[in-house]
N, C-alpha and C positions, 0 to 999 in steps of 0.2 A: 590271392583269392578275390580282392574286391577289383583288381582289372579282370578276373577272368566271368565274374559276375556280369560286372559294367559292359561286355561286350554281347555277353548270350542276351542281357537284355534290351539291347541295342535292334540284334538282328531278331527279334521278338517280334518287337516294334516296326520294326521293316515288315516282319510277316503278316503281323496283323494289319496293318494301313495297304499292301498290294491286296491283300483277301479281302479287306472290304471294298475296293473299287472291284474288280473281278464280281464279289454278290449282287453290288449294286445294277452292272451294267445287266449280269445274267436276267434279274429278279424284273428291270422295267421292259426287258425283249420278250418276256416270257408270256406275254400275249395280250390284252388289251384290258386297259383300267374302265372304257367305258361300256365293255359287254351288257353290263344290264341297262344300265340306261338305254341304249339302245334298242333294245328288247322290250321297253315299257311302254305303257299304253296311256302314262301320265301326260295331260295339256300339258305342262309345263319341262315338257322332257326337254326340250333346247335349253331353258333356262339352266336347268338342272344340269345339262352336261358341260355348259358355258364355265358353272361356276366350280363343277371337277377342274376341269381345265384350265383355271387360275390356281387354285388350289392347291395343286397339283404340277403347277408350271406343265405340262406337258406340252406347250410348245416351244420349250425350252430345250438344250442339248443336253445330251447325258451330262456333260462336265458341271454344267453350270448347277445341273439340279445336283449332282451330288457334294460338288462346291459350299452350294448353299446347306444342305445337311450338313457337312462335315465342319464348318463354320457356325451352325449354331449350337452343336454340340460340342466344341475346344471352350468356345467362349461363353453362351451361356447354360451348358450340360444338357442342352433341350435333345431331343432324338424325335421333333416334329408333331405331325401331327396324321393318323391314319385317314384311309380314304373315307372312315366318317364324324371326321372333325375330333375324334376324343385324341387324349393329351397318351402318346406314349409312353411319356414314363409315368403317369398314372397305371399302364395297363402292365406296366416291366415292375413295378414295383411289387406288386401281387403273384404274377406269373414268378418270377427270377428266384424266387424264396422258393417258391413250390417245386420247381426243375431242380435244381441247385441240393433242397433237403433231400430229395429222392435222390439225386446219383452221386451225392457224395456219400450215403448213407450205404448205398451199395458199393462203390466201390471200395469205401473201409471193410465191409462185410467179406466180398471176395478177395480182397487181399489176406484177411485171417484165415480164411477160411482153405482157401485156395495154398497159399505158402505153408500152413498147416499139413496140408495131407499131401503137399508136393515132398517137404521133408519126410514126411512119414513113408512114403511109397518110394521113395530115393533109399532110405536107410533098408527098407525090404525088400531090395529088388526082384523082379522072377515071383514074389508069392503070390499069392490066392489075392491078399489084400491089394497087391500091385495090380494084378488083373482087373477087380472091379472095380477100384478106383479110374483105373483108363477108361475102360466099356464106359462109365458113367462120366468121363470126363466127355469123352466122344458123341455122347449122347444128348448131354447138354448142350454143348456146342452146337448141335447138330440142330435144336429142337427152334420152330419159327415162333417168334417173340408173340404174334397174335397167337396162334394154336396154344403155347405155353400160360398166355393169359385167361383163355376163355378156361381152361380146364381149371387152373385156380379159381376163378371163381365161381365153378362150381363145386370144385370138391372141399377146398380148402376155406369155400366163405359159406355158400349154401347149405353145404349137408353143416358145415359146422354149427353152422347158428341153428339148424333142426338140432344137433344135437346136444347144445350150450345148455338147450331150456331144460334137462333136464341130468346132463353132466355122467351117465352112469355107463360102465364098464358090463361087458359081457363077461363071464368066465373065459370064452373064448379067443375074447379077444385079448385079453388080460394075458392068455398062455403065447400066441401070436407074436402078440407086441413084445414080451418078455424074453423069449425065444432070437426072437430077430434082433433085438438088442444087443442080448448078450455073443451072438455069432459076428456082431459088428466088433465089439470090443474086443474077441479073444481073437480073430483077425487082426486088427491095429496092434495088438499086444506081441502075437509072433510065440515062436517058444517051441520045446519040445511038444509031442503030443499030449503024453501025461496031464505037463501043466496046464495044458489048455485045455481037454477035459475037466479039471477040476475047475480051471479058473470059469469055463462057461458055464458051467452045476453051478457053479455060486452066483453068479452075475444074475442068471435066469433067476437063481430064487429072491436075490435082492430085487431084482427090476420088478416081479412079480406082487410081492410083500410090499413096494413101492405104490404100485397101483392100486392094491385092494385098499390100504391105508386111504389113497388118494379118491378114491371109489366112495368109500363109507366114510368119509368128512365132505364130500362134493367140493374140494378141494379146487377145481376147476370153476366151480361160481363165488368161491369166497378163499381166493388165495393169499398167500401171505409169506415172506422170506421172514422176520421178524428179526431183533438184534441176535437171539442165541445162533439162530442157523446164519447171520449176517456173518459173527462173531470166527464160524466155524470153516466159513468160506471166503474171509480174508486171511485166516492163518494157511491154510491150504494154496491158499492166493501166494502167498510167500516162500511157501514152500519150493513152490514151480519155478517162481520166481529168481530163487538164491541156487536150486541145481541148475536154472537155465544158464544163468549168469556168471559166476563164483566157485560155488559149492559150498557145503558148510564148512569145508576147514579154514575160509576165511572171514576171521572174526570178524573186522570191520565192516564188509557187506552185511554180511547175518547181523550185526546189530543196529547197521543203519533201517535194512528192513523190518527188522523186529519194532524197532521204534517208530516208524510209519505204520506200522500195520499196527500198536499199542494205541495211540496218538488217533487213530482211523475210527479205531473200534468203542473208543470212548467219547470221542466228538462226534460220532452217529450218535451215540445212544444217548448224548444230552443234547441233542439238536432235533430228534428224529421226530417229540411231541411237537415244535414249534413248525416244523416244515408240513406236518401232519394236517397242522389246525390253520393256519397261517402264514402258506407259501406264495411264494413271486419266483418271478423268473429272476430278476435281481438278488435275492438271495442264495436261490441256487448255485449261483455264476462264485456268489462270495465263498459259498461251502465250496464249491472245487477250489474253487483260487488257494484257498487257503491248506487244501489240501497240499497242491502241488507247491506250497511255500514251505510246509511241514517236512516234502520228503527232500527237497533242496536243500533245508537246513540239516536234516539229518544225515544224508550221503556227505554234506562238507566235513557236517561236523566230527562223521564217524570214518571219513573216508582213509586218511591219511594218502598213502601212496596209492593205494584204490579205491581213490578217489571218486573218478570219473566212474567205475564200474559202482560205486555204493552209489549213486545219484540216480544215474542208470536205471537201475533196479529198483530204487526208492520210488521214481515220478511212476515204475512202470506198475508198484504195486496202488501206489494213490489214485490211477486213473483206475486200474480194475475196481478197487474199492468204491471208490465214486458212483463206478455203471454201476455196481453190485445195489449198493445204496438207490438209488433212482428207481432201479427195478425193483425195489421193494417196498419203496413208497407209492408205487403206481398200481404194484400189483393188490396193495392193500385197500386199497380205494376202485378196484375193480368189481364188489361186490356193490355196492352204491351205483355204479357205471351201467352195470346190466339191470337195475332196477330200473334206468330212464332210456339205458338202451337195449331192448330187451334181445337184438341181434345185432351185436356188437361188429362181427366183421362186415364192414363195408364190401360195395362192388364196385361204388363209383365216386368218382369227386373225390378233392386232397383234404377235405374239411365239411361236415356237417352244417349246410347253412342255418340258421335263426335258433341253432341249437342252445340253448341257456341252462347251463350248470356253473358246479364248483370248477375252482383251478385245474383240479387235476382230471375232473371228466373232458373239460378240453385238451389238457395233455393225452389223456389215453385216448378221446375221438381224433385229434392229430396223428398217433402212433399207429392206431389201426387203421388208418387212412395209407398208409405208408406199406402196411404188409406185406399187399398183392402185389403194387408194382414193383418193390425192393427186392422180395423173392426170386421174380422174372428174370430183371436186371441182373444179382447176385448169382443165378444158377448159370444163367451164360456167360457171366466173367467169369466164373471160377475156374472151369474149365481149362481158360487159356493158364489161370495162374498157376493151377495143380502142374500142367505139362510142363510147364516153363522153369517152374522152380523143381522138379522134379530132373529138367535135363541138367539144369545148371548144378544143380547138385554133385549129379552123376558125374561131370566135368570135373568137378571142382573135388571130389572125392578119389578122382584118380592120378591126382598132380604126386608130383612127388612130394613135396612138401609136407604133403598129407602122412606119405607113408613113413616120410622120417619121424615125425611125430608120433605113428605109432608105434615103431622102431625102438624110442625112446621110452614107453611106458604110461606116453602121456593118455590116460583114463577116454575112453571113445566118446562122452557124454562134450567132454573140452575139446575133443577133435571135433565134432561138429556140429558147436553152439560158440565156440571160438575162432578153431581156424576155419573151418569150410562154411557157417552158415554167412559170414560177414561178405567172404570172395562172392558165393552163388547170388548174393540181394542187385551187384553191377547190372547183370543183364535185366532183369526184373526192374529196374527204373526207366527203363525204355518202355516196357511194355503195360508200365502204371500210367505214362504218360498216353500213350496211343487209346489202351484204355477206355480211360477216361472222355477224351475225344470220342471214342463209340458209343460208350454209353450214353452220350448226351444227345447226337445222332438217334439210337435206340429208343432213348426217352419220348422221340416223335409221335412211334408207335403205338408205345408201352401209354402215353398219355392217352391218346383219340381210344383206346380200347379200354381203358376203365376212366375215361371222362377228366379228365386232370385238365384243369384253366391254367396250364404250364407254358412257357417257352416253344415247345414243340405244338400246342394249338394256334398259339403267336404266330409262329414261322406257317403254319398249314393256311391258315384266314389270311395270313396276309399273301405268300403265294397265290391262291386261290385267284384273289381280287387284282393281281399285279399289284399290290402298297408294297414299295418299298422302306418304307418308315416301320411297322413291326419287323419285315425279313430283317432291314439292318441294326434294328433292336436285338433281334435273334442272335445275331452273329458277333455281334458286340460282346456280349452276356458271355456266350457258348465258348466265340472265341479267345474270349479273356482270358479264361477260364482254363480250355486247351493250352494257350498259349504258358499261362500261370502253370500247368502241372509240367508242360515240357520245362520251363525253367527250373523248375523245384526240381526235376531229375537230373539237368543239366550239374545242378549245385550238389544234389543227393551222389552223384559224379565224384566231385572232387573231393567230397564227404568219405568217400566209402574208401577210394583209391586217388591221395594229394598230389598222384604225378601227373593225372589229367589234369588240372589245374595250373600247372607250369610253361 
């Protein structure tokens, strides 16, 4: 494994060192650094373009000027200096966070989201649910990342902040929203017709009873998950957890998850006043750590021979619980939030400048910053991931292997969250990697259309100017980054199936 590592990261490195000569030479032919100068009507325009022109080396040969970039970047981390004197990694240090937070946040998003309803539309094939899932996979995909943006931000920030101020439900819309809901669920759910009549009678009047609740509390300007409802959706948390994994007739998993999820729910609720009153990012970091040390020690400790599957299942309930957690400390400090911010969804920028609050009204003006363009992002990845893990599925469901196993007895839930979901994930690490690469391409767009001081305005400004010092900042970052998920798939490779590896 660690030669077959040492070698993808070898030719990595060959790939990223040809790509960056290849940017470099494209980005200084790509038209002239002293367009404006030339065009100005300043006395001292000679002086001024004299001293581009040292600056700049541009009477220098491509090799030499990217020589000298590539040399002051091995040895002193420099990445130069733009066409107006400021320090690049001054300008990468602000931008690389901001690009970086958005598409990684998106493409975790449409991988759940996506491999979610690919399994779910794989297992139904031919149904109603299979159909719209496609039509909407197609649709997405199909949809121009500017057009997708501009209508979020009006339907999704404007009318919303019209209508935040004053949070309340129509009858109608109540019947609408409830109605639609529950046609989605008894869709996903599948079933004779019977049951699904009843099962959408019921859903409708939950979702419905749901909202009026939510209506006459204004729930929506003063919300709140709190320990009981935390309490109530990490045991449930577990429960998904131990039939995705195990099932319950194996003690060991069940008790190791039982004991993370015990362990979860009683270190929120004697931590959840101090993180309330007296949060850091540093402490937060120690509540998950300590989380994911909780369910390590419990899957060793309870694993015995299933082992690995109690660990498993332990880290996978301690990171749910976590999010769970976060999202209810944020959301509870959201009613203070809309007091200073009285239209909370942004339309532009990654961050609210000179804005001065609590901890956590920066956490939620950071989050809500993040919305619109993660939405965008996420609705067009997901598409590829539904189809893909949908075909792979189908593949992988019709091997033989599959059918001995049903042959044998073995329960459908273990044919495919054991044997078949593991096989279909192969092809799927390809396209996490390529991916990612788009979205960060994407992110170009997605940023100049709701204002983002990202990487993708980096690479636009410096294009624009011919500066090769942000383009090669750009692709440093972007390609790292690329280059870093094609390895991670490369290794997710011999991870899934150790005869690649050999």
């Amino acid at each position: 494994m660690i030669r077959y590592i040492a070698k993808r990261l070898g030719i990595s490195l060959l790939i990223l060192f040809l790509g960056s000569i290849l940017m470099f030479v494209l980005t200084i032919n790509s038209g002239d650094p002293l367009a404006d100068l030339r065009e100005s009507n300043a006395p001292n325009r000679e002086n001024l373009m004299r001293q581009r022109i040292t600056a700049m080396r541009l009477e220098d040969t491509w090799y030499e000027r990217y020589w000298s970039w590539l040399k002051g970047l091995i040895t002193q981390g420099d990445l130069g200096k733009d066409i107006q004197g400021r320090s690049v990694n001054d300008l990468v240090a602000s931008a690389a966070g901001a690009t970086l937070r958005l598409v990684i946040l998106a493409t975790l998003l449409a991988i759940v989201i996506g491999v979610t309803l690919g399994i779910v539309t794989a297992i139904r094939q031919y149904s109603g649910f299979d159909y719209g899932v496609t039509f909407a996979a197609f649709v997405f995909f199909s949809l121009p990342v500017f057009w997708a943006a501009v209508m979020l931000k009006h339907y999704a920030a404007i009318e919303f902040n019209n209508w935040i101020v004053d949070a309340r439900f129509t009858p109608t819309s109540i019947a609408v929203i409830a109605l639609v809901l529950a046609f989605l669920l008894v869709a996903a759910i599948g079933g004779p017709w019977k049951r699904r009549l009843i099962s959408f009678a019921v859903a409708a009047v939950v979702f419905a009873g749901a909202m009026v609740y939510f209506d006459q509390v204004q729930w929506f300007r003063r919300p709140a998950i709190g320990l009981p409802i935390f309490a109530i959706l990490v045991v449930a948390a577990a429960a998904i957890v131990i039939v995705l994994t195990s099932g319950f007739k194996n003690v060991r998993v069940r008790n190791a998850v039982a004991t993370t999820g015990i362990v979860a729910i009683i270190g929120y609720g004697l931590t959840r006043g101090m993180l309330m009153k007296a949060p850091s990012t540093g402490l937060l970091l120690v509540c998950f750590l300590a989380a994911i040390v909780v369910a390590l020690v419990a899957g060793y400790a309870w694993g015995g021979f299933s082992r690995k599957q109690a660990i498993s299942a332990s880290l996978g309930l301690a990171v749910v619980a976590s999010v769970v957690a976060l999202i209810d400390l944020a959301l509870s400090n959201w009613g203070a939030y809309l007091k200073v911010q009285p239209r909370p969804i942004p339309t532009i920028g990654s961050v609210t400048p000179n804005f001065e609050t609590t901890y956590w009204g920066h956490f939620i003006d950071a989050a809500t910053h993040l919305i619109l363009p993660t939405i965008v992002l996420t609705l067009i990845s997901v598409a590829s991931y539904t189809r893909y893990t949908r075909a792979s599925m189908l593949d992988v469901l019709n091997q033989d292997y599959i059918r001995t196993a049903r042959s044998k007895g073995v329960s459908e839930r273990k044919v495919i969250t054991r044997h078949a979901f593991r096989n279909s994930l192969i092809p799927l690490a390809t396209i996490v990697a390529f991916d990612f690469a788009a979205l960060i391409g994407g992110a170009v767009i997605t940023e100049t259309v709701f204002g983002w001081q990202g990487m993708g305005n980096l690479f636009k400004v410096g294009l624009d100017r011919v500066d090769p010092a942000p383009v090669m900042a750009f692709y440093l970052v972007t390609g790292t980054a690329a280059v870093t998920m094609n390895l991670v798939a490369d290794i997710a490779y011999a991870f899934l199936d150790p005869r690649i590896a050999r």
